[in-house]
ZAMARGU-4260 file (C-alpha; in steps of 0.2 Angstrom, whole numbers, plus 5000, padded with zeros to 4 digits):
<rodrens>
0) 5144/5080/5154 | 5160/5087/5146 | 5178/5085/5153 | 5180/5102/5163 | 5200/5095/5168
5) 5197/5082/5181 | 5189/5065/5179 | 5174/5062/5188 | 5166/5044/5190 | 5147/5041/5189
10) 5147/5038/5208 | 5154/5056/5211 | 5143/5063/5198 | 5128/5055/5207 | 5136/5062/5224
15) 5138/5079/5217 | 5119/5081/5209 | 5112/5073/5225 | 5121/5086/5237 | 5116/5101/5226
20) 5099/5096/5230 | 5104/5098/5248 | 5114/5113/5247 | 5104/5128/5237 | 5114/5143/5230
25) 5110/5150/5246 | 5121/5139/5257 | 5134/5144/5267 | 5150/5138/5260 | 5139/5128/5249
30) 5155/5122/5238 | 5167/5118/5255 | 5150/5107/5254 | 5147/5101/5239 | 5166/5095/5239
35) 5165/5086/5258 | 5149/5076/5250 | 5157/5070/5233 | 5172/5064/5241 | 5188/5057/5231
40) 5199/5071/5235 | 5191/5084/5224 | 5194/5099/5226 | 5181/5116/5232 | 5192/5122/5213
45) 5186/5105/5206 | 5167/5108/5212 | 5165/5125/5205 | 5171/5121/5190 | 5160/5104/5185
50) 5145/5116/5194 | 5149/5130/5181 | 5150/5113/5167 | 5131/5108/5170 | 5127/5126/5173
55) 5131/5127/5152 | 5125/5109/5148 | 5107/5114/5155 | 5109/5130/5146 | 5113/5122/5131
60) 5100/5111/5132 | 5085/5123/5137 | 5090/5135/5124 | 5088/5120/5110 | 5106/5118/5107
65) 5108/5103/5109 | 5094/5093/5098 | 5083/5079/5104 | 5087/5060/5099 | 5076/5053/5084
70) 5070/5039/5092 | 5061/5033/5078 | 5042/5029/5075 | 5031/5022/5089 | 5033/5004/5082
75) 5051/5004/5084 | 5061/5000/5102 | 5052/5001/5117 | 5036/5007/5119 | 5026/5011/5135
80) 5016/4997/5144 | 5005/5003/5163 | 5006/4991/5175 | 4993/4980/5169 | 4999/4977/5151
85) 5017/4973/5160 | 5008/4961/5171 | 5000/4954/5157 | 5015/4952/5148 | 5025/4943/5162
90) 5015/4933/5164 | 5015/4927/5146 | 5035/4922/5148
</rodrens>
């Protein structure tokens, strides 16, 4: 997610998305909340603002603006294993 003016730590960010799962756009005072949850002295200002951030991210990203990674062909990286092919492998090392 992009800078929107205040520097959020991947603590806070993980606060944040958990407490929007708590607090629907329905809430009352849903930002005084959202701000309480992720702590660090951000502000209800702070909150709205990195909300209205991922709010254009998703957008972005559902209207195909932002493009996919090429991970390459199937043979390259990591590739899938189900439990029994991991097992299988463990127990190999």
């Amino acid at each position: 997610m992009a800078s929107n003016g205040s520097t959020w730590t991947a603590k806070q960010n993980k606060l944040f998305e958990n407490a929007l799962a708590n607090f629907d756009k329905n809430s009352p005072d849903r930002f005084h909340k959202l701000a309480k949850a992720v702590g660090g002295n951000k502000t209800v200002e702070e909150v709205k603002r990195h909300y209205e951030k991922l709010v254009e991210d998703v957008n972005h990203i559902e209207s195909g603006k932002v493009p996919l990674p090429n991970y390459g062909s199937s043979n390259q990286g990591y590739q899938y294993m189900d439990e029994a092919q991991r097992m299988k492998y463990l127990k190999l090392q």
